[in-house]
MITOR-203965 format. One record per residue (C-alpha): residue number from 1; x, y, z; residue in one letter. Coordinates in Angstrom, 1 decimal. Layout:
<rs>
+-----+--------+--------+--------+----+
|   i |     xx |     yy |     zz | aa |
+-----+--------+--------+--------+----+
| NUM |      X |      Y |      Z |  A |
...
+-----+--------+--------+--------+----+
</rs>
This chain:
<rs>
+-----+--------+--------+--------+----+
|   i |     xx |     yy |     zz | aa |
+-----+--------+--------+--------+----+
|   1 |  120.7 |   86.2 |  147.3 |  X |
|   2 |  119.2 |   86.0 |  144.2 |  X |
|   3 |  120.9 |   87.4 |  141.2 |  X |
|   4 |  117.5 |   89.3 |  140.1 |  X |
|   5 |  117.5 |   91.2 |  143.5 |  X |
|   6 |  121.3 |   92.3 |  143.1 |  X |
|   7 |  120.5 |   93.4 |  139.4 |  X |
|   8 |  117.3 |   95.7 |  141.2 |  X |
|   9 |  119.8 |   97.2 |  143.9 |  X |
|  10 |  122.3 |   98.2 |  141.3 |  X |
|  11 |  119.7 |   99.3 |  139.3 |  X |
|  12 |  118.7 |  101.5 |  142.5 |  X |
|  13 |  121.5 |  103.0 |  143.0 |  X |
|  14 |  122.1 |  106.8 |  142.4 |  X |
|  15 |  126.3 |  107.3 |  142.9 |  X |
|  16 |  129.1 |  105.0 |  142.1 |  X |
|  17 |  129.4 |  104.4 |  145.6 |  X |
|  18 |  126.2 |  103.1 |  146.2 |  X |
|  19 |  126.9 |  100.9 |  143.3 |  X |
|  20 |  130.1 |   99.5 |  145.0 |  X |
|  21 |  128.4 |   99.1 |  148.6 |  X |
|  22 |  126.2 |   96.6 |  146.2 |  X |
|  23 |  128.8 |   94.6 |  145.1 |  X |
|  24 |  130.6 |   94.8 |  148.2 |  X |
|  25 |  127.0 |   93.6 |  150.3 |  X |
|  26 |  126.1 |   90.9 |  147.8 |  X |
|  27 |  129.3 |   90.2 |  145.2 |  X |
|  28 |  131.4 |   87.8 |  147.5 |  X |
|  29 |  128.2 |   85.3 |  148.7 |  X |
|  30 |  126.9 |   84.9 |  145.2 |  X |
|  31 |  130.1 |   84.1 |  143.4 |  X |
|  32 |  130.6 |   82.0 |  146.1 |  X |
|  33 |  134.7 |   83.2 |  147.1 |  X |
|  34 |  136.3 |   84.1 |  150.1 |  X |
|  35 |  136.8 |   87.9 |  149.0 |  X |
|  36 |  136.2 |   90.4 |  146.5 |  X |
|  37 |  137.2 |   93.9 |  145.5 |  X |
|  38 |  136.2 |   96.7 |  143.1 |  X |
|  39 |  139.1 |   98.2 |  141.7 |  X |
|  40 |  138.9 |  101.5 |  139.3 |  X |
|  41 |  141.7 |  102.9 |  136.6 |  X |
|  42 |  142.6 |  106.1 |  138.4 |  X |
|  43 |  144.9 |  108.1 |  135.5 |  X |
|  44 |  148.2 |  105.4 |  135.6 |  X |
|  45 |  147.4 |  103.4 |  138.5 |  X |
|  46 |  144.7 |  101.1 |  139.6 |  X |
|  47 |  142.9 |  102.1 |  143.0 |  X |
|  48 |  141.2 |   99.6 |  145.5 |  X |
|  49 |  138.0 |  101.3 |  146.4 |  X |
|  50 |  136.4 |   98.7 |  148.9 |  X |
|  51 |  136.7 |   95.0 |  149.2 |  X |
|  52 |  134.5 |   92.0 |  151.6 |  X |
|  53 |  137.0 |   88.9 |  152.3 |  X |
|  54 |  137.8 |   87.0 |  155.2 |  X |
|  55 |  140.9 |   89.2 |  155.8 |  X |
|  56 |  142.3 |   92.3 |  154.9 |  X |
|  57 |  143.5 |   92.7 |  151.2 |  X |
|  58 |  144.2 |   95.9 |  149.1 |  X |
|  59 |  141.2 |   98.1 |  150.0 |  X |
|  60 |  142.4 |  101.7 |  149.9 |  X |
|  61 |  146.1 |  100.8 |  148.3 |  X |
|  62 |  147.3 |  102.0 |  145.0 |  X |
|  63 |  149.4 |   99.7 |  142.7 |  X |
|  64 |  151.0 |  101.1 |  139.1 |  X |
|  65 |  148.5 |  100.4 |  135.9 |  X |
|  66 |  150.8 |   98.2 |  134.4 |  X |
|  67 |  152.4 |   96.0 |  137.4 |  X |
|  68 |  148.9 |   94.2 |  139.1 |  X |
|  69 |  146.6 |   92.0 |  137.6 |  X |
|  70 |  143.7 |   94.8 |  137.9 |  X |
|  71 |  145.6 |   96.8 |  135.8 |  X |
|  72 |  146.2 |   94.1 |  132.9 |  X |
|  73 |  142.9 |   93.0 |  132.8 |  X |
|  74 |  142.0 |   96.6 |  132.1 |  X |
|  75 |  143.9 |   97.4 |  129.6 |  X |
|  76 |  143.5 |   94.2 |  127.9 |  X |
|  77 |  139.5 |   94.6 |  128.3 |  X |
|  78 |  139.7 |   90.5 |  129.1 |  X |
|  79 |  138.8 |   88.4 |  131.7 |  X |
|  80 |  141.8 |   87.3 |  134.1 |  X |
|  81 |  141.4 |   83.6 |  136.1 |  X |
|  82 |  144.9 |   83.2 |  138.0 |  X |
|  83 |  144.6 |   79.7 |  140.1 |  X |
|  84 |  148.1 |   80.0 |  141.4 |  X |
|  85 |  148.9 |   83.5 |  142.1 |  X |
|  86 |  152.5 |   82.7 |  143.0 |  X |
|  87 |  152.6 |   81.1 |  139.5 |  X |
|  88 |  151.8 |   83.9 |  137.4 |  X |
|  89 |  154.0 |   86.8 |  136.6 |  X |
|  90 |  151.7 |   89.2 |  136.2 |  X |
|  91 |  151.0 |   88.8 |  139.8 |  X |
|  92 |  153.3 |   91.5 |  142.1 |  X |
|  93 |  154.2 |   88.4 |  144.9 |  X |
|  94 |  155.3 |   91.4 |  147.4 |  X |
|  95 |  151.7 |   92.5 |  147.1 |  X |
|  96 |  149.8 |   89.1 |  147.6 |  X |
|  97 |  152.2 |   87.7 |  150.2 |  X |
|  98 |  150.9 |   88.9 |  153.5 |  X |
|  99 |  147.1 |   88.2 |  152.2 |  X |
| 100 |  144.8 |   84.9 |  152.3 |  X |
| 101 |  145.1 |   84.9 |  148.8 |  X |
| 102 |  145.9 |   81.9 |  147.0 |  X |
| 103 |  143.5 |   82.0 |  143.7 |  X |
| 104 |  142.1 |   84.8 |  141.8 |  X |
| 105 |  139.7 |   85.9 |  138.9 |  X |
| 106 |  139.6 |   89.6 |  137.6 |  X |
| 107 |  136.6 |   90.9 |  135.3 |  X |
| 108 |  136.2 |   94.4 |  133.2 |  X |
| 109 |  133.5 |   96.1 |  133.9 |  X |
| 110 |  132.4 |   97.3 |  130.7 |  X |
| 111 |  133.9 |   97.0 |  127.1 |  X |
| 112 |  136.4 |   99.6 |  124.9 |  X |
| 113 |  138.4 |  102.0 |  127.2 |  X |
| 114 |  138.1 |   99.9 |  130.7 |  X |
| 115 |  138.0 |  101.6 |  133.8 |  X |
| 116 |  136.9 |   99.4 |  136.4 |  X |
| 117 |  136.9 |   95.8 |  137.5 |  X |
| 118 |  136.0 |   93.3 |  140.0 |  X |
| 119 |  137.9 |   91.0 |  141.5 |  X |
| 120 |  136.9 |   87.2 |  143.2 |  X |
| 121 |  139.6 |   85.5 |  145.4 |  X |
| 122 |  140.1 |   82.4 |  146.9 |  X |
| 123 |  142.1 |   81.4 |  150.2 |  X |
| 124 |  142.8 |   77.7 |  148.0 |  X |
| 125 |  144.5 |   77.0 |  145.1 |  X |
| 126 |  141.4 |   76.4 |  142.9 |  X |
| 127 |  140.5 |   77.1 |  139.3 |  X |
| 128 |  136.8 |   79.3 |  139.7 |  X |
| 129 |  133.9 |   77.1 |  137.7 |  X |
| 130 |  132.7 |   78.1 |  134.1 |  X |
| 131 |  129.0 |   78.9 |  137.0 |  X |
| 132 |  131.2 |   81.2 |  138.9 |  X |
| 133 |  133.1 |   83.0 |  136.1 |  X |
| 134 |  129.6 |   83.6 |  134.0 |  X |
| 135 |  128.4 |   84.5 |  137.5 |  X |
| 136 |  131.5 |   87.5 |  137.7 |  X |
| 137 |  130.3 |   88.5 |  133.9 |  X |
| 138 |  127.2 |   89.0 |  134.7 |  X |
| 139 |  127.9 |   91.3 |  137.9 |  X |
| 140 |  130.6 |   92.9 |  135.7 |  X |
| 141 |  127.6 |   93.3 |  132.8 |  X |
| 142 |  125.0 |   95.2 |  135.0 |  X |
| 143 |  127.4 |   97.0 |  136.8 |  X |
| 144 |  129.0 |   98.6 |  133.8 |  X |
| 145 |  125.1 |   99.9 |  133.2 |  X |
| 146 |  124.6 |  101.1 |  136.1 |  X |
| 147 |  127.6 |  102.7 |  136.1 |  X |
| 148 |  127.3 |  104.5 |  132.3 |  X |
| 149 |  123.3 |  105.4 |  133.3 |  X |
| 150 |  125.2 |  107.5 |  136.2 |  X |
| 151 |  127.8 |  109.5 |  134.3 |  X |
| 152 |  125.2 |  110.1 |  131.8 |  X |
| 153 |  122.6 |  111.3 |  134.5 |  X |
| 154 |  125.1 |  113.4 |  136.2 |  X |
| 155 |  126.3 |  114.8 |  132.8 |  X |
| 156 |  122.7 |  116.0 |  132.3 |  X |
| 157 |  122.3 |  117.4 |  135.8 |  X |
| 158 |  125.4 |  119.5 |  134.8 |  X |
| 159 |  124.1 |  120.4 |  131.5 |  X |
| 160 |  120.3 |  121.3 |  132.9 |  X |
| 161 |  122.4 |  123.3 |  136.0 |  X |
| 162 |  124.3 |  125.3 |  133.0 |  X |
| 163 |  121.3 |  125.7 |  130.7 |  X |
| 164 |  119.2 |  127.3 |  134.3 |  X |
| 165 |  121.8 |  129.7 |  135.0 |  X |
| 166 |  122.1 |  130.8 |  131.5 |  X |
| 167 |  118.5 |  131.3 |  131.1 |  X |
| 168 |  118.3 |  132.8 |  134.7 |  X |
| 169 |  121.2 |  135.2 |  132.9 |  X |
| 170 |  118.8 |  135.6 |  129.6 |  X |
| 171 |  115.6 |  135.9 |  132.3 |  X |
| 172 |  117.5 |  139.3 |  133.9 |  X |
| 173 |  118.5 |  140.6 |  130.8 |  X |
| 174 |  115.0 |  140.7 |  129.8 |  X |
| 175 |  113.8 |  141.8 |  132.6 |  X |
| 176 |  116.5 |  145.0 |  132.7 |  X |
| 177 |  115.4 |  145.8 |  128.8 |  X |
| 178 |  111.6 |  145.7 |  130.1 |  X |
| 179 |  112.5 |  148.3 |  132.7 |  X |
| 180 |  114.3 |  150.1 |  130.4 |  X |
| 181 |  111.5 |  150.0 |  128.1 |  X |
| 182 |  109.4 |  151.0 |  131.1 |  X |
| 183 |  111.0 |  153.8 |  131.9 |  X |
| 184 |  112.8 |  155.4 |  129.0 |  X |
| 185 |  110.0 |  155.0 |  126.0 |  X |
| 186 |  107.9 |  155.9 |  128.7 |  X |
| 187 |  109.0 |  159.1 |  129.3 |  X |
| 188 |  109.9 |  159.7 |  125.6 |  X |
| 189 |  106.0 |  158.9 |  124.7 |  X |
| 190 |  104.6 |  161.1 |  127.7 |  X |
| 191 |  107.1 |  164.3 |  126.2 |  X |
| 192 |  105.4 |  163.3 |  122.5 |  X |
| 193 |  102.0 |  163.2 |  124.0 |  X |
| 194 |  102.6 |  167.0 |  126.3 |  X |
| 195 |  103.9 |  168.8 |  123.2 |  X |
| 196 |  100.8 |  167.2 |  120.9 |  X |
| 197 |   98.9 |  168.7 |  123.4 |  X |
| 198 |  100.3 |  171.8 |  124.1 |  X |
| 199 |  100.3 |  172.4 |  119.9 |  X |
| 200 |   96.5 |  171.2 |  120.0 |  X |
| 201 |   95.7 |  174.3 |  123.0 |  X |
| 202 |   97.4 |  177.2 |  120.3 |  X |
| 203 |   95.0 |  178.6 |  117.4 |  X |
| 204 |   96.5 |  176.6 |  114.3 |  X |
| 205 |   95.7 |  176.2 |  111.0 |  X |
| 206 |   93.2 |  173.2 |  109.8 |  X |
| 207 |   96.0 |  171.6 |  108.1 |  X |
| 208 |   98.6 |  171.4 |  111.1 |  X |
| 209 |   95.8 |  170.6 |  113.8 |  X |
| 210 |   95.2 |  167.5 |  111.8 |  X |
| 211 |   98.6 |  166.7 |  111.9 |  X |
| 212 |   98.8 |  167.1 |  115.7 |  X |
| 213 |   96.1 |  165.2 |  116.0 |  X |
| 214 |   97.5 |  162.6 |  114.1 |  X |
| 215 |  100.9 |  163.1 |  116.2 |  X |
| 216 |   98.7 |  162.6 |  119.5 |  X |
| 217 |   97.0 |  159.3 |  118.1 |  X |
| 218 |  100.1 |  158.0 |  117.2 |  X |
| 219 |  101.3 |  159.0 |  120.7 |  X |
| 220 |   98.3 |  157.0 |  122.8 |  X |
| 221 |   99.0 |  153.9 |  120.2 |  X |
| 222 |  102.3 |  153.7 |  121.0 |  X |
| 223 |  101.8 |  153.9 |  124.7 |  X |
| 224 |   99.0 |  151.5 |  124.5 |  X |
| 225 |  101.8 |  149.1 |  122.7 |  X |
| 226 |  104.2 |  149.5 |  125.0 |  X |
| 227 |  102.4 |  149.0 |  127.9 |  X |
| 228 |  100.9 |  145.7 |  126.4 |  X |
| 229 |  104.6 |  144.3 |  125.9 |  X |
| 230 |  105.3 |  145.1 |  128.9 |  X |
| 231 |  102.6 |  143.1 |  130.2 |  X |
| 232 |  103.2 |  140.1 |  128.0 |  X |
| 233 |  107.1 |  140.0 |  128.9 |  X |
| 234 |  106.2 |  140.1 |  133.0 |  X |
| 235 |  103.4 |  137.4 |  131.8 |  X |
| 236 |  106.2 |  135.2 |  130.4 |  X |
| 237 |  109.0 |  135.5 |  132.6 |  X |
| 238 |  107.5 |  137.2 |  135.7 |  X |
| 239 |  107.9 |  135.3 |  139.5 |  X |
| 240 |  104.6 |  133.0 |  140.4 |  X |
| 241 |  103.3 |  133.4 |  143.6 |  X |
| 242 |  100.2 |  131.2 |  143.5 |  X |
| 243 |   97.4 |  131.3 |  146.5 |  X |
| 244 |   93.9 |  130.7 |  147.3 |  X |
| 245 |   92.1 |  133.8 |  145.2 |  X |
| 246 |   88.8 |  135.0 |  145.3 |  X |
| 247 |   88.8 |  135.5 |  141.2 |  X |
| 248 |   84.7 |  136.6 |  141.7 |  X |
| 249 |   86.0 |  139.5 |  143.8 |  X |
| 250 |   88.9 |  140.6 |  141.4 |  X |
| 251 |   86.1 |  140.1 |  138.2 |  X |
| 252 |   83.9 |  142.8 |  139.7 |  X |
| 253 |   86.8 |  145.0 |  140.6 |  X |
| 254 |   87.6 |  145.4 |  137.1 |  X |
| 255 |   84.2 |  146.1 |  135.8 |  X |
| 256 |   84.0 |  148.6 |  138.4 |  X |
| 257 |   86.4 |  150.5 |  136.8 |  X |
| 258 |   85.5 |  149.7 |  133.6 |  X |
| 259 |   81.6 |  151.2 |  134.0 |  X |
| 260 |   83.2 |  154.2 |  135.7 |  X |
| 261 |   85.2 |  154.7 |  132.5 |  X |
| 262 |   82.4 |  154.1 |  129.9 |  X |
| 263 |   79.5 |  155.5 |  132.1 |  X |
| 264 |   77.4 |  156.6 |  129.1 |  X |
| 265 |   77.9 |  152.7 |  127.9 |  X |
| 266 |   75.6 |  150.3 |  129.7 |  X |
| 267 |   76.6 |  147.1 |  129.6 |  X |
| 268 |   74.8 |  143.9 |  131.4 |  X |
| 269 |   77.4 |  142.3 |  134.0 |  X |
| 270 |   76.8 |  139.1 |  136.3 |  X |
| 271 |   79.7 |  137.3 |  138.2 |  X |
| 272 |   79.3 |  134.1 |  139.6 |  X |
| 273 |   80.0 |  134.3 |  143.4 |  X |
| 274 |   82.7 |  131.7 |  145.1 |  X |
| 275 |   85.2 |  131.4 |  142.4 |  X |
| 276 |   87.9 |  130.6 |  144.5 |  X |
| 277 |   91.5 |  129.4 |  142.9 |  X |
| 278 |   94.8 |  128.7 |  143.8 |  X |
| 279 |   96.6 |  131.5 |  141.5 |  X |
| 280 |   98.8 |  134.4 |  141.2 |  X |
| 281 |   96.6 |  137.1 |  142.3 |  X |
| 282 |   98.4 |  139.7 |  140.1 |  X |
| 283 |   99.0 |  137.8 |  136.8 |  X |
| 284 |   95.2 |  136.2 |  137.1 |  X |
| 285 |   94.4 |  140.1 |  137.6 |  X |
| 286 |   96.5 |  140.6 |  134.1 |  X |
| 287 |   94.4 |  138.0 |  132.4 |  X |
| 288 |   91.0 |  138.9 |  133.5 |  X |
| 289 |   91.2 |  142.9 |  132.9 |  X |
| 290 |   92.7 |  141.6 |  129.1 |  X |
| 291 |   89.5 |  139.4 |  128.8 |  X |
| 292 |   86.6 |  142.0 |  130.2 |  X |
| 293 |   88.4 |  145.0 |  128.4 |  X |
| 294 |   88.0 |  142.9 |  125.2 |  X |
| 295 |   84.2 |  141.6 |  125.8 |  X |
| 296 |   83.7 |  145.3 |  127.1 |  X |
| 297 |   84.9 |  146.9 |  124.1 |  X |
| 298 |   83.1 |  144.4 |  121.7 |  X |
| 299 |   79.5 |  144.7 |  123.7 |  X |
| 300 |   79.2 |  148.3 |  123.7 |  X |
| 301 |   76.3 |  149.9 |  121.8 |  X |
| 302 |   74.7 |  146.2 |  120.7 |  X |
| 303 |   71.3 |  145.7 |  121.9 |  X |
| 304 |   71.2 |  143.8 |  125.7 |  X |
| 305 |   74.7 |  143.9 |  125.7 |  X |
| 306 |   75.5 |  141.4 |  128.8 |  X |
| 307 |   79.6 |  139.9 |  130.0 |  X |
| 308 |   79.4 |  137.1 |  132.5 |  X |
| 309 |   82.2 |  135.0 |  134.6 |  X |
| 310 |   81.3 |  131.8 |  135.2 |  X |
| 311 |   82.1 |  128.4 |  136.7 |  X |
| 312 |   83.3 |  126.5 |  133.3 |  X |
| 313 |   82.2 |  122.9 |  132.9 |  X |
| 314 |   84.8 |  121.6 |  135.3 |  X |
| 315 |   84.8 |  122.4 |  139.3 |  X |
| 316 |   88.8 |  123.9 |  137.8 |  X |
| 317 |   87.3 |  126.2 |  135.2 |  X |
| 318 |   86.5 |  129.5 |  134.7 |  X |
| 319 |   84.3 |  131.1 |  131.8 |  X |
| 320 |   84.3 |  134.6 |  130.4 |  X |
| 321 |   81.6 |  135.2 |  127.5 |  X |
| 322 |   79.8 |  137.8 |  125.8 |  X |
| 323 |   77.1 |  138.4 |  123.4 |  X |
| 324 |   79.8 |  140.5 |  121.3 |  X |
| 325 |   80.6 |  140.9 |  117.8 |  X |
| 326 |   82.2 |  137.3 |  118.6 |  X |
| 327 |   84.5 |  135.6 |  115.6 |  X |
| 328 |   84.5 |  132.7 |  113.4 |  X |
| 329 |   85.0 |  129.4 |  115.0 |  X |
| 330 |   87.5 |  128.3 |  112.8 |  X |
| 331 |   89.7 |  131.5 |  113.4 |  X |
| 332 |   89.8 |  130.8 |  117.2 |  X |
| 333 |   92.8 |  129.2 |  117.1 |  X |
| 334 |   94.8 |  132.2 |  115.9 |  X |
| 335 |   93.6 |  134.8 |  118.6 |  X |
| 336 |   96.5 |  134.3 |  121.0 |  X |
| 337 |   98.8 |  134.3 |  118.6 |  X |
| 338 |  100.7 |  137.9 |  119.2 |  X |
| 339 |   99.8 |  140.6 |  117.2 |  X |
| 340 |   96.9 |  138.9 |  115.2 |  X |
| 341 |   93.8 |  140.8 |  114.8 |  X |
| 342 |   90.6 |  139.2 |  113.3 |  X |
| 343 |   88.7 |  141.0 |  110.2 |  X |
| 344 |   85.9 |  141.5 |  112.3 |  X |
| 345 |   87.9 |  143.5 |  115.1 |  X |
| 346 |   89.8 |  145.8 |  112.4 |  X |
| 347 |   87.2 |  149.1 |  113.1 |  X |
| 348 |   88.0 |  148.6 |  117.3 |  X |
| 349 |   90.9 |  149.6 |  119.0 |  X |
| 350 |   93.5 |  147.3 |  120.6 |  X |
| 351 |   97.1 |  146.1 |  120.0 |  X |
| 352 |   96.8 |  142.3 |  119.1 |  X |
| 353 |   98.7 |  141.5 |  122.3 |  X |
| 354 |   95.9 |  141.3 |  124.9 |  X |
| 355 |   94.5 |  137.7 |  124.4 |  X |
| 356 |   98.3 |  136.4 |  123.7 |  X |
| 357 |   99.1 |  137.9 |  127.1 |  X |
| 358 |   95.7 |  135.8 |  128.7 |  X |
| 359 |   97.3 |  132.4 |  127.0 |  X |
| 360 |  100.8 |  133.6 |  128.6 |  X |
| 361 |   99.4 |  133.9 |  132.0 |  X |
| 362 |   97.3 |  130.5 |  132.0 |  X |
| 363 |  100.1 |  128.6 |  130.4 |  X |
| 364 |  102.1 |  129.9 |  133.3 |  X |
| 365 |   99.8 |  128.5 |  135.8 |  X |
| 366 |   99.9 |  124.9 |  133.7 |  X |
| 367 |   96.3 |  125.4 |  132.6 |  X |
| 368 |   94.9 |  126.3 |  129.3 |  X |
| 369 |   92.6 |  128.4 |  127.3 |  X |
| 370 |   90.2 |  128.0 |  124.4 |  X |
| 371 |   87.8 |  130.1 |  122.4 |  X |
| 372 |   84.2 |  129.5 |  121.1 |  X |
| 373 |   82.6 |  132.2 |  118.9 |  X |
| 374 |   80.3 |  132.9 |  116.6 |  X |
| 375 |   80.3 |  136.0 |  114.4 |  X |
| 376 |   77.7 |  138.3 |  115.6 |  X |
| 377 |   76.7 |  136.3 |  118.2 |  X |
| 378 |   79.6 |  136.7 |  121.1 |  X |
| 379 |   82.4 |  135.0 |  122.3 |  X |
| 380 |   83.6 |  133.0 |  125.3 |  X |
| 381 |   86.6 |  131.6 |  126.1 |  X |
| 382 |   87.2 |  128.6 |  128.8 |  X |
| 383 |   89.4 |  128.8 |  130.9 |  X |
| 384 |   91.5 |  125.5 |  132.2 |  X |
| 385 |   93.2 |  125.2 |  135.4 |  X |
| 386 |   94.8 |  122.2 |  137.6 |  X |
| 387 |   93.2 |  120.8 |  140.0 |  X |
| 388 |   91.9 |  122.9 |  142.9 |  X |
| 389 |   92.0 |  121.3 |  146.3 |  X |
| 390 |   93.3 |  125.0 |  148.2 |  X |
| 391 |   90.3 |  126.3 |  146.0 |  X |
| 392 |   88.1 |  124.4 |  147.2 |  X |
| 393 |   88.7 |  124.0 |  151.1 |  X |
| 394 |   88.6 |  128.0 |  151.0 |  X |
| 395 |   85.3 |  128.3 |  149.4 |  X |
| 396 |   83.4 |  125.9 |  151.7 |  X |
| 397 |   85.4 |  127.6 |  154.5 |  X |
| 398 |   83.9 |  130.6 |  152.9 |  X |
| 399 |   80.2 |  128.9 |  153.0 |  X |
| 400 |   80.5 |  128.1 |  156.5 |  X |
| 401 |   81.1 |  132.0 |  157.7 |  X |
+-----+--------+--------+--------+----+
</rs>
């Protein structure tokens, strides 16, 4: 066996056992040696792990650190070559006797604080070659490798298992403070919003109207940013469930709604049939409604206004434009940044969080978004999303019926 093909076994291996099977398999015919062992430093003593040799030897036995060759090639962090074993005292006799062993060599595996090493043995009295010995190095080398790229793997599989559970911690706690949020403010905004308007039905002064008025404002604004936090936190952190989606039929759904709420505000729609993708329905939902609200509320009262949704440039890309008040190319960049609103959007109402909400969502789906605008012209932003294969069996499927 060639020593390159050991090297890519080792290399293979995922445990410290399936290092050893390596050594065990391959270490005794290419050192060319009647048996060999992989020995490891286990606290004070030195443990034989497995062995390959025409008889049995140590595999499974404990010795003490300090009375067996293992151990004092170890500690010493030196290469060991014992071509009488009956001849060396650091050699427990008791030990050796009943074995085949005659000759030995003992490498570290690895340098500074040693805790393994393999061991070639010989049935002869025989003093290994300088071919054999750099052959022992060398397995000792790559092993030690293999060996560190292990601990260090497994230490980041502990870290990464640590680091999920805390943020699956951090993940609840948010999620508990949204439904607090929920809730609570909720209920605290609806009482500020009754009373405004219970003060707004009594004969008042000029003076106080205006300031209920102004209390009832405020009221609708907070509620308006609450509920957009809301959706941005359940954007970020909120489960996926992606499937095949008819995003055509969820498009005209919300502008449904949206010419029922602004029937005295015609606006031109068209939506693309067949735009089928492989999505979370109910965040995809978040996105779109955040998208047509905005070219909605920007179209209303300009001459032809017209909103489409599109097939983008890519069979995985959807388009949402309008011929708007639109926006400065070079400030596209900055409209999904949270709470940013452009000059041009200051006299329209809105919270700044819609559009970073839209990124949210599409990020979470491992697409992207960009903008292209032009100020009084209209906007449309494109829409990126992976590749579609579900997408696109559904829609021919579709075609067919």
């Amino acid at each position: 066996m060639e020593f390159a093909h050991i090297a890519r076994e080792l290399g293979d291996a995922e445990t410290d056992a399936e290092v050893i099977a390596v050594i065990r398999r391959a270490a005794r015919k290419w050192v060319g040696c009647d048996g060999v062992t992989f020995v490891i430093r286990d606290g004070d003593e030195c443990f034989y792990v497995d062995e390959d040799a025409i008889g049995p030897m140590f595999k499974g036995r404990r010795f003490p650190l300090t009375s067996c060759v293992s151990g004092w090639c170890m500690m010493n962090g030196k290469r060991t070559v014992i071509p009488d074993v009956f001849a060396d005292p650091r050699v427990p006799v008791e030990a050796y006797a009943p074995t085949f062993v005659k000759s030995m060599a003992m490498v570290p595996v690895g340098q500074g604080e040693v805790s393994a090493a393999i061991g070639a043995y010989w049935q002869l009295r025989f003093e290994p070659t300088s071919d054999q010995l750099a052959r022992l190095d060398s397995l000792a080398t790559v092993v030690a490798s293999c060996l560190q790229n292990i601990a260090l793997r497994r230490s980041l599989e502990r870290q990464v298992a640590k680091r999920t559970v805390e943020l699956r911690a951090a993940n609840t706690q948010l999620q508990a403070f949204a439904a607090t949020v929920a809730h609570d403010l909720r209920n605290l905004i609806q009482v500020v919003r009754s009373s405004a308007n219970w003060l707004v039905s009594e004969p008042l002064p000029d003076a106080q109207n205006d300031a209920v008025q102004d209390i009832r404002g405020a009221a609708d604004r907070m509620n308006d940013i609450t509920e957009s936090l809301i959706r941005l936190h359940f954007a970020k952190v909120g489960g996926l469930a992606p499937r095949p989606t008819d995003l055509s039929a969820v498009s005209e759904d919300i502008l449904r709604s949206l010419r029922a709420r602004h029937a005295a505000s015609p606006v031109e729609t068209h939506v693309e049939p067949g735009l089928v993708f492989t999505v979370d329905e109910g965040l995809m939902r978040v996105a779109l409604t955040n998208l047509l609200e905005n070219a909605w509320k920007f179209v209303v009262g300009r001459p032809g206004a017209r909103i489409a949704v599109t097939r983008g440039p890519t069979p995985a890309s959807l388009v949402v434009e309008d011929n708007g008040i639109g926006f400065d190319t070079h400030a596209a960049p900055k409209l999904f940044e949270p709470f940013v609103r452009l000059p041009s959007a200051s006299g329209y109402a809105g919270t700044g969080l819609g559009l970073a909400t839209v990124s949210n969502v599409i990020q979470r789906h491992g697409g992207s978004i960009r903008a292209e605008g032009q100020s009084g012209v209209g906007a449309r932003f494109i829409i990126e999303l992976p590749a579609q294969p579900a997408a696109k069996s559904l829609a021919a499927r579709d075609a067919r019926a």
